[in-house]
C-alpha positions in Angstrom: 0.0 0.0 0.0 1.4 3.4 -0.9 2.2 6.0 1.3 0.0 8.5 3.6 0.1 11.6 2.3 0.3 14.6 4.9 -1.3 17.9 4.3 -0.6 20.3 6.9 -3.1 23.0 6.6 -3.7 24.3 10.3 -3.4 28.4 9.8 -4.7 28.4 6.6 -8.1 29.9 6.0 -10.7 28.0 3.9 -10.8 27.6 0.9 -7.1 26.8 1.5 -7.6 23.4 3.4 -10.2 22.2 1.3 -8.2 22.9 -2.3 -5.2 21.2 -1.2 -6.8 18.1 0.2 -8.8 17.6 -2.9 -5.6 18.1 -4.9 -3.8 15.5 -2.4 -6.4 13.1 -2.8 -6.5 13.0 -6.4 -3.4 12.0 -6.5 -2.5 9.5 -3.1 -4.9 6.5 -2.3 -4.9 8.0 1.7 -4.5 11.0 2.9 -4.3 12.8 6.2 -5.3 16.4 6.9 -4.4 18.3 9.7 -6.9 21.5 10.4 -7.2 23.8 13.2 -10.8 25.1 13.0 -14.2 23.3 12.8 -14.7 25.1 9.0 -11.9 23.4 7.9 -12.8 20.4 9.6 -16.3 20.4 8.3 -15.4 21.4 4.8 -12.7 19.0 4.4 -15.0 15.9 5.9 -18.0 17.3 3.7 -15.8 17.3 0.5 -14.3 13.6 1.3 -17.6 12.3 1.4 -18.6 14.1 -1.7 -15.3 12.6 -3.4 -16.3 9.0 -2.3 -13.7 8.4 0.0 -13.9 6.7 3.6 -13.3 9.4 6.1 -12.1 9.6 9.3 -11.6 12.2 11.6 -10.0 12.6 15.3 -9.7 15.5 17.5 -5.9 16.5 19.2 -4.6 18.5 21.8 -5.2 22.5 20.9 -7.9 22.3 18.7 -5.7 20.5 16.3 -8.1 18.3 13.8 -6.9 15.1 11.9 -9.0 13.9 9.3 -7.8 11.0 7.2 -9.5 10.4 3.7 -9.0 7.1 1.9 -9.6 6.1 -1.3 -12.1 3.2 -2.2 -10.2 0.0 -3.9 -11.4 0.7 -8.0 -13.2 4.2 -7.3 -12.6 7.6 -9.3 -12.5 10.5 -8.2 -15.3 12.6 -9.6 -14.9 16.2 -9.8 -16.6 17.6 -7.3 -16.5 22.1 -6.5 -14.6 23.2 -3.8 -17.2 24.4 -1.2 -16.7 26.6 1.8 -19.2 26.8 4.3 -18.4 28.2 7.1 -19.9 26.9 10.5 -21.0 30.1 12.4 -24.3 30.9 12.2 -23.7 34.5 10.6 -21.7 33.1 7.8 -23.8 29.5 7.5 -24.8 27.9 4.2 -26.9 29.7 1.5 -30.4 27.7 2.0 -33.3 27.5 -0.4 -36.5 26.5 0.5 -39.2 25.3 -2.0 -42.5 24.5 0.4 -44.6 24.3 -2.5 -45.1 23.5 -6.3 -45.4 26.3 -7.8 -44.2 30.4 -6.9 -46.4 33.2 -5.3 -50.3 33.4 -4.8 -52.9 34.2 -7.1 -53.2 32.0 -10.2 -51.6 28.5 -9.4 -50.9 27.6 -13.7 -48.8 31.1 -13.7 -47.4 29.7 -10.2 -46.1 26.7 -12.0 -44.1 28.9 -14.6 -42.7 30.7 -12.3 -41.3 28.1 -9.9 -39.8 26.5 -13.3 -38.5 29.6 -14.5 -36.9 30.0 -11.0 -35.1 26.7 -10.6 -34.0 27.0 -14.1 -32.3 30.3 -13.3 -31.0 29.3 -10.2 -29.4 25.9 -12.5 -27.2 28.4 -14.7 -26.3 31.3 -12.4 -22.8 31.0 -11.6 -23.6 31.3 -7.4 -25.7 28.3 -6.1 -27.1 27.2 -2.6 -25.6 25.0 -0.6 -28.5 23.1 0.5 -32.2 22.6 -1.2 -34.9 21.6 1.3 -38.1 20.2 -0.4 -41.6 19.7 1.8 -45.4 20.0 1.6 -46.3 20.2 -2.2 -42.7 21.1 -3.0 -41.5 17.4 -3.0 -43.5 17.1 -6.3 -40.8 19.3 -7.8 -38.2 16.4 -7.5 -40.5 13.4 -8.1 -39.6 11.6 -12.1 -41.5 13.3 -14.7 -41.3 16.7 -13.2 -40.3 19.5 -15.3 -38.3 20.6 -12.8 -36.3 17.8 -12.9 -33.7 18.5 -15.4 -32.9 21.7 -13.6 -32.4 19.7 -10.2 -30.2 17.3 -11.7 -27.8 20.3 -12.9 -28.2 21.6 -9.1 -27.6 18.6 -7.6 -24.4 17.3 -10.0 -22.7 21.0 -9.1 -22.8 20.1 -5.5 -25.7 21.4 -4.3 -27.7 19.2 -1.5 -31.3 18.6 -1.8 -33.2 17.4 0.9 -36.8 16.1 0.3 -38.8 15.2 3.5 -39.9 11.9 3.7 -43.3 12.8 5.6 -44.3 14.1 2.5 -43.4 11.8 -0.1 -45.3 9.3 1.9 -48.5 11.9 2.7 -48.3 12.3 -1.3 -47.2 8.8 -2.1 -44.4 9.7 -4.3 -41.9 7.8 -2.4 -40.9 5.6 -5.1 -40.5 8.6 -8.0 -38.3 10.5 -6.4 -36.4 11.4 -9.3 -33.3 13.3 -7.2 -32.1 14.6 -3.8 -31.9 12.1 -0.6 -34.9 11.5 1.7 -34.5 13.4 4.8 -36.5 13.9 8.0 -37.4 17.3 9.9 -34.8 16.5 12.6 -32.7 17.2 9.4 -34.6 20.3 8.0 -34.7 21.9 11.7 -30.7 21.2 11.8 -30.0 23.1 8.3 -32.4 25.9 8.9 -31.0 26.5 12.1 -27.5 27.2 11.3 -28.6 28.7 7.4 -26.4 32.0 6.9 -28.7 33.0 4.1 -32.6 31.6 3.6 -34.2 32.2 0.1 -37.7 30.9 -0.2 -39.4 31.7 -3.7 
């Protein structure tokens, strides 16, 4: 087995940590990154995962962070955006919220358009969210043979997290269509709302 790479990046402000992991990883089956703030802790676990690899992470003496990523035997590495959230609550993750199927009150076929017209935009602009949470009638939105979907798929293969509650699905039963995004529960939505920097609901 080859060599553990060590990458060193305790002073180094984010996206610093997170750049040279990825760049480490890419190129050594195991790596191990040593951080000194829970960003760069949280960032460089979050982009690990994203990558694939088996992660592992253990706390030292002086806030010192070690977080060892490991390639998977026959896995590539996909290319996945460096992504910098930061963990305070001022500066937390841009968070969009989609509660229904369709934008604004008044006439619910012009509502339609505009919730399309909306995630489309938000597909090609060059800033996305972070997260994407999904509940009441706005699960539909990610179910298969949405016209949203496309759009979603974009979202989700730049990074972005989408998070569809479960309760709903089920109330709806469109559990089995879900066409992107990961089932999650509202112990989940309450955790990524809480700690949202920025909150867009359309």
């Amino acid at each position: 087995m080859s060599e553990m790479k060590i990458v060193n990046a305790t002073g180094l402000a984010c996206p610093h940590p997170v750049v040279l992991a990825k760049e480490a990883i890419e190129k050594n089956e195991k790596v191990k990154v040593i951080v000194d703030n829970e960003t760069a802790l949280e960032n460089v676990t979050r982009m690990g995962t994203k990558m694939g690899c088996d992660v592992s992470k253990e706390a030292r003496a002086g806030g010192v962070f070690e977080i060892t990523l490991t390639r998977k035997p026959g896995a590539t590495m996909p290319d996945v955006p460096v992504s910098c959230v930061a963990s305070s609550p001022s500066a937390g993750p841009f968070v969009v919220v989609c509660s229904e199927d369709k934008m604004g009150r008044g006439n619910d076929e012009l509502g339609a358009v505009l919730i399309r017209a909306f995630l489309h935009t938000l597909a090609e602009q060059a800033e996305k969210p972070d997260v994407m949470i999904f509940y009441n009638t706005g699960v539909k939105l990610t179910v298969q043979g949405a016209e949203t979907l496309d759009d979603l798929k974009t979202l989700a293969a730049a990074g972005v997290e989408i998070l569809v509650c479960g309760t709903c699905l089920n109330y709806f039963e469109v559990k089995d269509k879900l066409g992107v995004g990961v089932v999650s529960n509202m112990y989940d939505i309450v955790e990524t709302l809480s700690r949202a920097g920025r909150l867009l609901s359309p």
